[in-house]
C-alpha positions as CSV (number, residue, x, y, z in Angstrom):
1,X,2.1,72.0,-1.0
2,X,5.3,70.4,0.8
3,X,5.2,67.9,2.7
4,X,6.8,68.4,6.0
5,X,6.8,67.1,9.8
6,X,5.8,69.9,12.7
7,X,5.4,68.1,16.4
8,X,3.0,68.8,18.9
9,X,5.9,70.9,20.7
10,X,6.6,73.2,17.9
11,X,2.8,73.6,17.0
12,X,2.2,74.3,20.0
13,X,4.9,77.1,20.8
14,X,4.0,79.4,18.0
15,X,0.0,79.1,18.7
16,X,-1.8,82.0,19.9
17,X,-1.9,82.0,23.6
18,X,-5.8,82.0,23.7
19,X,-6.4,79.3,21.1
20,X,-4.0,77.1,22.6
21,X,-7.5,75.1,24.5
22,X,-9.0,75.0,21.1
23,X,-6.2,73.0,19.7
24,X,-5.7,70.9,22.6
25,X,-9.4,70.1,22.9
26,X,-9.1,69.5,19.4
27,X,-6.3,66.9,20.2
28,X,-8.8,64.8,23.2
29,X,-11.5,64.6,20.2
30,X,-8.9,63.0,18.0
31,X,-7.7,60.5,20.6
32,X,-11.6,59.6,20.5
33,X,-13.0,60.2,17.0
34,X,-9.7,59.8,15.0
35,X,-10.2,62.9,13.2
36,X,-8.8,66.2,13.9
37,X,-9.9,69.6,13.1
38,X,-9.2,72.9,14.4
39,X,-8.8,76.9,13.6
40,X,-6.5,78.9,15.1
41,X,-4.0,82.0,15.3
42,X,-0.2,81.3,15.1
43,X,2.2,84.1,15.2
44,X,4.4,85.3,12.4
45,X,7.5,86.7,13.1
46,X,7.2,88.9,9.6
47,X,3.5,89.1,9.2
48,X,2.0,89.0,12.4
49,X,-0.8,86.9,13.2
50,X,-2.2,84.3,10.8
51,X,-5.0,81.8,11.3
52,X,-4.6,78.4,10.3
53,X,-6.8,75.6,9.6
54,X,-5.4,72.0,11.2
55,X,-7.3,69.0,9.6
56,X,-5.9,65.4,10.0
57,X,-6.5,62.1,11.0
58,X,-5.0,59.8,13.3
59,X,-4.0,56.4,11.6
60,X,-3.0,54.9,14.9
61,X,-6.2,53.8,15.8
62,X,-8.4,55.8,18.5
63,X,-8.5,55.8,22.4
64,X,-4.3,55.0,22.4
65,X,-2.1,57.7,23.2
66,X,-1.9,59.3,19.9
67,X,2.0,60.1,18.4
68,X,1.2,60.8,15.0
69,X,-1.6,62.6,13.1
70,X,-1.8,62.5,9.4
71,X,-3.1,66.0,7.9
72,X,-2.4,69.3,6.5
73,X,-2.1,72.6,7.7
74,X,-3.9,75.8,5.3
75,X,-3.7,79.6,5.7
76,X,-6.9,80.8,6.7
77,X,-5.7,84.0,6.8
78,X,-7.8,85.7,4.1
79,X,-10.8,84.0,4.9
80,X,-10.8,85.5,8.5
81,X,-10.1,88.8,7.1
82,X,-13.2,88.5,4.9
83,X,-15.4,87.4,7.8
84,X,-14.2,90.2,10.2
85,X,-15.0,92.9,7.4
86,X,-18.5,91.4,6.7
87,X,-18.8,91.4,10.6
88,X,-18.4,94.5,10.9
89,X,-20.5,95.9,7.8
90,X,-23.4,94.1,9.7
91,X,-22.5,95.6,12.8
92,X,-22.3,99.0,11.1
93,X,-25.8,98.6,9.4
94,X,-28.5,101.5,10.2
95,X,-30.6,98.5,9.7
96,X,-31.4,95.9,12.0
97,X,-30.3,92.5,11.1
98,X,-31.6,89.4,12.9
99,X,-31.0,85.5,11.9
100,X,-33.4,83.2,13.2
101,X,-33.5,79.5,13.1
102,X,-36.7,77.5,11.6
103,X,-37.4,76.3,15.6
104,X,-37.5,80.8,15.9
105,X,-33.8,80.9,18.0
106,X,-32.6,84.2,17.2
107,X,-28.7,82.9,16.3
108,X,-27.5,87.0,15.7
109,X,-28.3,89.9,16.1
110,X,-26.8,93.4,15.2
111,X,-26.5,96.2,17.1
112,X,-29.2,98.3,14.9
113,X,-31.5,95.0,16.7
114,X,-30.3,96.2,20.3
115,X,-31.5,99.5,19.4
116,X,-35.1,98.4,18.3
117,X,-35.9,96.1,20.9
118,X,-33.8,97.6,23.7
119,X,-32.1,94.2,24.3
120,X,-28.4,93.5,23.8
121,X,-27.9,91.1,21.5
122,X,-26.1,88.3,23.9
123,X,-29.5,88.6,25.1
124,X,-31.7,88.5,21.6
125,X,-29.1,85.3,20.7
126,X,-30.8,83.6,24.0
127,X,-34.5,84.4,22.7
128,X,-36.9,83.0,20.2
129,X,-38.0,85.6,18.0
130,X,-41.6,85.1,18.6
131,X,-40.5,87.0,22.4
132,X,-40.6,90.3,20.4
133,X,-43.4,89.7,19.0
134,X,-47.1,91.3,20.9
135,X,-48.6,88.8,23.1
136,X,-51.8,89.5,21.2
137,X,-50.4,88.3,17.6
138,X,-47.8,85.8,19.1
139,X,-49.9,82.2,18.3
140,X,-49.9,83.3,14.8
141,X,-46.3,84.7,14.3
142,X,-45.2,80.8,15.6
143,X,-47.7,79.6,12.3
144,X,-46.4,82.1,9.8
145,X,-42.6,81.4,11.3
146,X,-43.3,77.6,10.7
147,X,-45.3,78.5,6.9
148,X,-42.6,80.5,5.4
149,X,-39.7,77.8,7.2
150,X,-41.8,75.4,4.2
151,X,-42.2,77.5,1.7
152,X,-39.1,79.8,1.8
153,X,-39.1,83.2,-0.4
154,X,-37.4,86.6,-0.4
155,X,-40.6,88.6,0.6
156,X,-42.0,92.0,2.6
157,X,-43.5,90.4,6.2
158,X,-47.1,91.0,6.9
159,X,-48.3,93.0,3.8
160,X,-51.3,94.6,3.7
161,X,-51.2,94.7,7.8
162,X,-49.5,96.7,10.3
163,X,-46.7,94.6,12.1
164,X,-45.6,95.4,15.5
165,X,-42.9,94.6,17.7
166,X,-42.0,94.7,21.3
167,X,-39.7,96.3,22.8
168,X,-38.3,95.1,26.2
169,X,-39.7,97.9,28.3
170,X,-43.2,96.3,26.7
171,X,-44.3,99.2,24.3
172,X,-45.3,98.0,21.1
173,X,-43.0,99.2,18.3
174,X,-44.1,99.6,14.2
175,X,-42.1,97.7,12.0
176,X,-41.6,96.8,8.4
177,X,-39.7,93.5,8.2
178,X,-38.0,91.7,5.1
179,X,-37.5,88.3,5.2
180,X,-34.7,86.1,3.0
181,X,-33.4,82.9,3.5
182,X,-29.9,82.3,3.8
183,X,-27.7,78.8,4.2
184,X,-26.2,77.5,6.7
185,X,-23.7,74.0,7.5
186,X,-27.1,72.6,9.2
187,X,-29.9,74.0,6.9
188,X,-31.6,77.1,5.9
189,X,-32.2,80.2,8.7
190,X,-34.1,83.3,8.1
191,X,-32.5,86.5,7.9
192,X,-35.1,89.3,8.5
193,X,-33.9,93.3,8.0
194,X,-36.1,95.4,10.1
């Protein structure tokens, strides 16, 4: 908590090289919103890299060349840290992970997922799920995706039924598929472990 001065210049030097267009884009939005808010790497002399949260508000008034913004700057470090090693316990998962939006985006995808549908995941994250689903049970996938977006519990898909996939090659692949809800800054998505 102190309360010190740091100008664009000296912000700006000790930002990580790559971030540097996150921070100044950050910067344009202020000059239009008033508001700033950005994440990024700085470098530590004695610890090394550390990722810091910029949020701040110029009182100036917006659309004028902006001098002065308001704000605070917090250590994000640890947060990071935590994300990465959750990142990669996902990643490292035998089981395949995919998070799907209520509209049936597929927003992730783990590398167990590539495996299964023989899709990378940059790819899956461009589909719907309802793509990997058999063009013979694909009409009523989109009705059960939409049912369990309004009546969301942590359930076994498809009991009492054999569920198929598709892989990208187009053979059909057998599956058992748990679904769970799990929040998110604009709503609810579906995580489902195949």
């Amino acid at each position: 908590g102190r309360d010190e001065s740091i100008n664009r210049e000296q912000l700006r030097a000790i930002i990580h090289e790559d971030d540097r267009p996150v921070v100044d884009a950050a910067v344009e939005e202020a000059r239009e919103s008033g508001h700033f808010r950005a994440e990024f790497r700085v470098s530590d002399g004695n610890a090394g890299v550390r990722w810091l949260m910029a949020v701040g508000r110029d009182d100036m008034g917006h659309g004028r060349d902006t001098k002065q913004v308001q704000g605070v700057l917090l250590d994000i470090t640890e947060r990071h840290q935590l994300e990465d090693r959750f990142r990669q316990v996902v990643e490292a998962s035998p089981i395949a992970k995919l998070v799907v939006e209520p509209d049936g985006r597929i927003v992730f995808a783990n590398t167990a997922a590539e495996l299964i549908f023989g899709h990378a995941a940059e790819q899956l994250t461009r589909m719907n799920v309802d793509a990997l689903v058999p063009p013979s049970s694909r009409g009523h996938h989109a009705a059960h995706r939409d049912a369990y977006t309004k009546n969301v519990v942590m359930r076994r898909m498809g009991e009492q039924r054999e569920l198929r996939g598709l892989h990208r090659d187009g053979h059909e692949i057998p599956l058992e598929i748990g679904l769970a809800s799990i929040p998110s800054d604009h709503g609810p998505q579906v995580l489902a472990t195949i």
